[in-house]
C-alpha positions in Angstrom: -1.6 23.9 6.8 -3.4 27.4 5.9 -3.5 28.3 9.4 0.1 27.7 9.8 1.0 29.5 7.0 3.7 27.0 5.6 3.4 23.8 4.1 5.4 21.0 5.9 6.7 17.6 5.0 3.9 16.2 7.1 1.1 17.9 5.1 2.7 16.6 1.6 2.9 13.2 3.1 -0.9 13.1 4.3 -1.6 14.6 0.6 0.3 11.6 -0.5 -1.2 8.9 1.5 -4.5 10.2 0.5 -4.1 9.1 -3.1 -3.6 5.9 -5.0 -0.7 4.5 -6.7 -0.4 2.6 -9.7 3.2 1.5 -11.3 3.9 0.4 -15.1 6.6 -1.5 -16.0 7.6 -1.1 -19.5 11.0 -2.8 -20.3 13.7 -0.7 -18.8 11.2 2.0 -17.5 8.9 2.2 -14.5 6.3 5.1 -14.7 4.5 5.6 -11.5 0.8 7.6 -11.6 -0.5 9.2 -8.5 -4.2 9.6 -8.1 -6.1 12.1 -5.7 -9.8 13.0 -6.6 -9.0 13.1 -10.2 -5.9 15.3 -9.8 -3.0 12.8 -11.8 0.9 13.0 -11.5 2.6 10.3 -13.4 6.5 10.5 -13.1 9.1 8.0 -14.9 12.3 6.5 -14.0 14.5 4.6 -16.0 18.4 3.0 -16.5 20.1 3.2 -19.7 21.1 -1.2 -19.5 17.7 -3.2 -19.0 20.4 -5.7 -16.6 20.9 -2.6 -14.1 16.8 -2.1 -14.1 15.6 -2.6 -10.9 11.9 -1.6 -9.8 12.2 -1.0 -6.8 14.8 2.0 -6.9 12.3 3.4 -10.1 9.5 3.3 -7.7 11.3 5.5 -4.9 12.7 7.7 -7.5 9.1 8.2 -9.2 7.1 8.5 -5.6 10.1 11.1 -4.5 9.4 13.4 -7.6 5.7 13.1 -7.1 6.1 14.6 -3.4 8.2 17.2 -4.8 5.1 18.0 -7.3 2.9 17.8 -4.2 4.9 20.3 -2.4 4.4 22.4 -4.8 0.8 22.2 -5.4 -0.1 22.6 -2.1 2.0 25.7 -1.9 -0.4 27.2 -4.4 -3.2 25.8 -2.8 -1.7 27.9 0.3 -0.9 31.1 -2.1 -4.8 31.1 -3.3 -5.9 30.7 0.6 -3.6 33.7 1.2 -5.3 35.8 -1.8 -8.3 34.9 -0.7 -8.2 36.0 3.0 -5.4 38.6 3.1 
């Protein structure tokens, strides 16, 4: 990734895999934390009718902002390695 220059999809999906998931459901919610070395991003999801809930959909919506999150963490992992050796 540094040597590159850019971060890519691949890199935030290797960041991903790397951590651990756990998933709450609490009534119409699901809240999703992601675990990597002690760095924690917990995202939530949920529908306005507890009969539309569906966990499933909540998971993808939580892990989808997660990446997002991870994107932009290792962007500024990528702006300090720039700092550093510019």
């Amino acid at each position: 990734m540094f040597l590159r220059g850019r971060v890519i999809l691949e890199d935030v999906e290797k960041r991903f895999e790397e951590g651990e998931l756990t998933d709450y459901r609490i009534e119409n919610m699901t809240i999703v934390i992601w675990n990597w070395h002690g760095w924690k991003i917990m995202e939530s999801s949920a529908c306005v009718d507890i009969n539309n809930y569906n966990h499933e959909i909540g998971m993808k919506l939580c892990i989808d902002k997660i990446k997002s999150r991870i994107w932009k963490m290792l962007g500024y992992e990528l702006h300090l390695y720039n700092l550093r050796y510019i």
